[in-house]
C-alpha positions as CSV (number, residue, x, y, z in Angstrom):
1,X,0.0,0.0,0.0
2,X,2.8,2.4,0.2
3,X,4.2,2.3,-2.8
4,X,0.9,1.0,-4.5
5,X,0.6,-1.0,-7.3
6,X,2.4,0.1,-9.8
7,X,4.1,-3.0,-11.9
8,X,7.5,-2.6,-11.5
9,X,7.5,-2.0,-8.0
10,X,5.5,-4.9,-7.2
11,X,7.8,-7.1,-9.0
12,X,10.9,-5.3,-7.4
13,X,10.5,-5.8,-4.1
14,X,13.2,-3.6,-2.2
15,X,13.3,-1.2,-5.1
16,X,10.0,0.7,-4.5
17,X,11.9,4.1,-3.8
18,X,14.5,3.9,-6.3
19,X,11.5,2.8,-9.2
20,X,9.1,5.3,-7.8
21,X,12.0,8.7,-8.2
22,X,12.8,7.3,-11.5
23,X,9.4,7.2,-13.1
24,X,8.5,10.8,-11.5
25,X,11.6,12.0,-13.2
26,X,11.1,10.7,-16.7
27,X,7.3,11.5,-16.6
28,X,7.0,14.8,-14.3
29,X,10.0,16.4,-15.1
30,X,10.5,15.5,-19.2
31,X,6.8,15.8,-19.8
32,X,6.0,18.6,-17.3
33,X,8.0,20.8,-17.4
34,X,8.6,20.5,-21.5
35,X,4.9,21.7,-22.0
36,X,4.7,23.9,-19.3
37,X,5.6,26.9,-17.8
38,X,7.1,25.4,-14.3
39,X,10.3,27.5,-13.5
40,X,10.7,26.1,-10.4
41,X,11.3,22.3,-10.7
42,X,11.3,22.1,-6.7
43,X,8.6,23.6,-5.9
44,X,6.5,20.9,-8.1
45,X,8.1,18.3,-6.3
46,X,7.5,19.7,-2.5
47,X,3.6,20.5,-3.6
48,X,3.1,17.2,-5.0
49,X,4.6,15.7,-1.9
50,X,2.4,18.1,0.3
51,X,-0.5,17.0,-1.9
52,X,0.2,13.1,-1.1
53,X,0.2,14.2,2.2
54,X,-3.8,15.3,2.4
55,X,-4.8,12.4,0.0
56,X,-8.8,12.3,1.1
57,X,-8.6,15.5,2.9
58,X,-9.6,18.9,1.4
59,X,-7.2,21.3,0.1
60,X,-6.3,24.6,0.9
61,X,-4.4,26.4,-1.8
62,X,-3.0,29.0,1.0
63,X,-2.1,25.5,2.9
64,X,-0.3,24.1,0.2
65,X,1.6,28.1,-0.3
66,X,2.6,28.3,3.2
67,X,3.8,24.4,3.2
68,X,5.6,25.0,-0.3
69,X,7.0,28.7,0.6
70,X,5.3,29.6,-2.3
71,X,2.2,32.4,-2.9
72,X,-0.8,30.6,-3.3
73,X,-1.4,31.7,-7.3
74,X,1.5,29.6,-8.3
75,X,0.1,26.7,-6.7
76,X,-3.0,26.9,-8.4
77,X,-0.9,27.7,-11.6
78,X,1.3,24.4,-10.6
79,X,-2.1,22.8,-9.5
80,X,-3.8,23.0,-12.7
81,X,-1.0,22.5,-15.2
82,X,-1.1,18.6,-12.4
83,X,-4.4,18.2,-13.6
84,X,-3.7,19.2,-17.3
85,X,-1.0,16.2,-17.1
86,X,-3.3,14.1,-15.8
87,X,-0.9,13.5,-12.8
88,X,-3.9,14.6,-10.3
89,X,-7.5,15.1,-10.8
């Protein structure tokens, strides 16, 4: 359940972590950040870590700001361009 189910790391048991960074940086970071208008590649990774965090809770973009250390119109801006990628919905 903590890495869920995600081929590769059921069939690499001990590798979850190592898997799981590798396919966020070929997808999020080639994909995302080619098409997008992320400056901040860091910030991404912190919200989408903060928004793991709150999985079946509401969330509150001014929240997510003051958790990221960002203003709270980037992370709708990094929020939506998520959902556009069809990373989050």
């Amino acid at each position: 359940m903590l890495y869920g189910f995600y081929p590769d790391v059921l069939n690499n048991p001990g590798e979850e972590q190592i898997i799981l960074k590798n396919l966020v940086n070929s997808y999020l970071y080639r994909d995302i950040l080619a098409h997008s208008d992320i400056r901040k590649p860091e910030v991404l990774d912190k919200l989408v870590q903060a928004l793991a965090l709150q999985l079946g809770s509401e969330v509150s973009y001014n929240e997510l700001a003051q958790t990221v250390n960002v203003d709270k119109n980037t992370i709708s801006k990094y929020i939506d361009i998520l959902q556009k990628g069809y990373i989050m919905i």
